[in-house]
C-alpha angles and dihedrals in degrees: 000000000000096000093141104061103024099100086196090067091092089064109069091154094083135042111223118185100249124154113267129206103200121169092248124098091224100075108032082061096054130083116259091244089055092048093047107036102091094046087064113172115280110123129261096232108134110105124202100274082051094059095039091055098039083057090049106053098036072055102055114051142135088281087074094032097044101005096069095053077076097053090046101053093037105048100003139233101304096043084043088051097045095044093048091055094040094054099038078063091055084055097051093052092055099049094042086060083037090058100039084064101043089046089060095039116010111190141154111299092347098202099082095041104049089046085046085049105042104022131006134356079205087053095042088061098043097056096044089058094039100044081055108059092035088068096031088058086053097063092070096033092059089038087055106045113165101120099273089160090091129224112302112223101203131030093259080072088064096061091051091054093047084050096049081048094052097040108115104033092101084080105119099064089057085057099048087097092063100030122109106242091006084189090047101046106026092062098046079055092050088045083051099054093071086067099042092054095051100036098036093036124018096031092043094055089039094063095039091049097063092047099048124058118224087232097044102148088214084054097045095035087060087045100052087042099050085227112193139241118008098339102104081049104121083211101067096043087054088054090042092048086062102057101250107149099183102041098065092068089055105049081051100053081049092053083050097051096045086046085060094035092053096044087054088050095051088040091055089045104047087047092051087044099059097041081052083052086049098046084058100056089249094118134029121299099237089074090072088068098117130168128187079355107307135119101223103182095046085052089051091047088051093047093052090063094041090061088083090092084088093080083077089092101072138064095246096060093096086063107040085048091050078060097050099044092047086054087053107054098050083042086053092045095050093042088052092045091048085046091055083044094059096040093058081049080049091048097044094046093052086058090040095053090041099248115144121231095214082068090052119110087239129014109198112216122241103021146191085015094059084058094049086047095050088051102048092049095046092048096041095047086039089058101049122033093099093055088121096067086070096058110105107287111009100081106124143116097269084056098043116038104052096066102037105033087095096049085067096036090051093053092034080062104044089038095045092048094043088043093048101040091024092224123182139214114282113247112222089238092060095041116132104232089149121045108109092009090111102050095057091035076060098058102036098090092056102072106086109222100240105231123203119255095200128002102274080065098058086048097058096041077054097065094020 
């Protein structure tokens, strides 16, 4: 692969266009600038514990430490419990296709390009614009936390609460185009967020659940108030019930700290999104425009639409947030089902072009099944969280509109794009599996494997 004699080998912290002579006949037949347009040039700096810790904290927000006050007091412990762990599988199922794909062809943003690539130019847009101001809404969503989400009426509206929680954590795959060993340390995050789903999540509500009553006054008060900051957080009413005077002040200072965590997360995502949606030629050039690996104008775009956190200031934010993050979490579920979707298309264009999936990076368990599952669940969930705006009385816009304004801006978008460039389907037999693959197969074999020394060292490559 020319290793010997490219002096640009010892960087691997940087992709650099440079021809590639790989075995398959793929790439030795496209232009330089195909094989090279989705690896764009931001540097491939983040090292594993980066990524670990980038996945954790887009993972643990204030929609887990205040969020799931609502979904107490609303369904209960037991239906909190059950629709935590129900949709923390659906997670699962989604980042396991996600990483299958990254692992084979880890770019910038990921999600665009691989539904460009295996399915759809029309879905490749959509998702991109989609994927983007889902995050982006998330930045001031996580800054403001003070349960803006509203209180939810039916237990559909759980599930929409446990996937606004979960929303984010994702995150690793975003970052695969900037991340060291991307085959090495992409996989060893997917493998993590099992366990970060059930210790973080399912275990979490379940404890909590047996300490707070659903129908704690201190719990519903906050609730009906709209009370702000953490106290509508069932944690810190746990902490409060026994007694504990200090504690309180604590669990509050971390709420505070994953809430800025989390916004940074979705801010670094949304930003790395839409220059993926740029790079293919999905968004306006001008968003390329990168300097000491960032993409500046894709972080001022992204700040634009943050700055919605300034509504804050006025008495009708609870509602226009119930709105966003409304908007948000069917965003999240429709994103995750078109994921699965590609994937499946993934999954069918490796057979078709004879690729075995024991020599991929990363091979994900359980599939295809786990992507029919993932998409089954979003779509069902998608369709009919706002069941409750048909009972006798509560049609109106306010009840309407929140759960089902994506569903029409995500078709406006695919119809419009298909309509406008009149793309087509993508045949398995024209599907694009390699571009971009050499260059990463190239460098592949210059990042060194770091090995512990003692055995606080094996523990922590362990986490990190």
């Amino acid at each position: 692969m020319g290793l010997e004699t490219d002096p640009k080998a010892q960087r691997p912290d940087t992709i650099d266009p440079v021809p590639t002579h790989g075995s398959v006949d793929h790439d030795a037949a496209k232009p330089a600038a195909q094989e090279q347009r989705h690896l764009g040039t931001l540097d491939r700096k983040l090292k594993s514990r980066h990524v670990q810790f980038l996945a954790l904290s887009g993972a643990i927000g204030t929609g887990l430490f205040v969020g799931s006050g609502q979904v107490l007091s609303l369904a209960g412990p037991l239906s909190a419990f059950l629709s935590y762990a129900a949709t923390g599988f659906n997670l699962f199922c989604v980042v396991g296709c996600l990483g299958e794909m990254a692992a084979w062809l880890p770019v910038p943003g990921a999600v665009p390009v691989f539904a460009a690539r295996y399915a759809d130019p029309a879905l490749g847009f959509t998702l991109g614009w989609n994927y983007w101001y889902q995050f982006a809404v998330g930045v001031p969503i996580e800054y403001l936390g003070d349960g803006a989400l509203g209180r939810f009426l039916a237990f559909w509206k759980v599930f929409i609460q446990a996937t606004f929680s979960y929303g984010g954590s994702e995150m690793v795959v975003v970052a695969s185009g900037e991340t060291e060993n991307p085959r090495r340390n992409i996989p060893k995050a997917i493998r993590r967020v099992f366990w970060r789903i059930l210790l973080f999540y399912v275990l979490s509500i379940f404890l909590v659940g047996l300490c707070v009553s659903s129908k704690d006054e201190k719990l519903l008060n906050a609730i009906d108030a709209s009370a702000p900051g953490a106290k509508q957080s069932p944690f810190v009413i746990a902490i409060s019930n026994a007694g504990i005077k200090t504690l309180p002040s604590i669990i509050n200072g971390v709420i505070l700290t994953s809430a800025w965590s989390a916004g940074n997360s979705f801010f670094y995502a949304s930003t790395r999104v839409l220059y993926s949606a740029a790079l293919d030629g999905k968004a306006p050039a001008i968003l390329r425009f990168e300097r000491f690996g960032v993409p500046y104008v894709c972080v001022a775009a992204t700040t634009a639409l943050s700055s919605l956190v300034y509504l804050n200031v006025n008495n009708q934010s609870a509602e226009v947030f119930f709105w966003i993050s409304n908007l948000s979490a069917v965003s999240t579920l429709i994103v995750w089902a078109s994921v699965s979707y590609t994937y499946l298309r993934f999954y069918h264009g490796l057979r078709h072009h004879g690729v075995d999936r024991d020599t991929l990076p990363y091979k994900s368990p359980m599939q295809p099944f786990l992507a029919y599952f993932a998409i089954v669940f979003c779509l069902v969930i998608a369709f009919f969280n706002g069941f409750d705006a048909f009972f006798p009385g509560k049609f109106s816009a306010k009840t309407f509109l929140p759960p089902y304004i994506d569903i029409p801006i995500f078709l406006g978008l695919f119809l419009g794009y298909k309509f406008v460039k009149k793309t087509k389907f993508v045949p398995l037999a024209e599907m694009d599996l390699w571009s971009g693959k050499a260059e990463i197969d190239r460098l592949e074999g210059t990042w060194v494997v770091p090995k512990p020394r003692n055995f606080l060292e094996r523990i922590w490559f362990w986490l990190a």
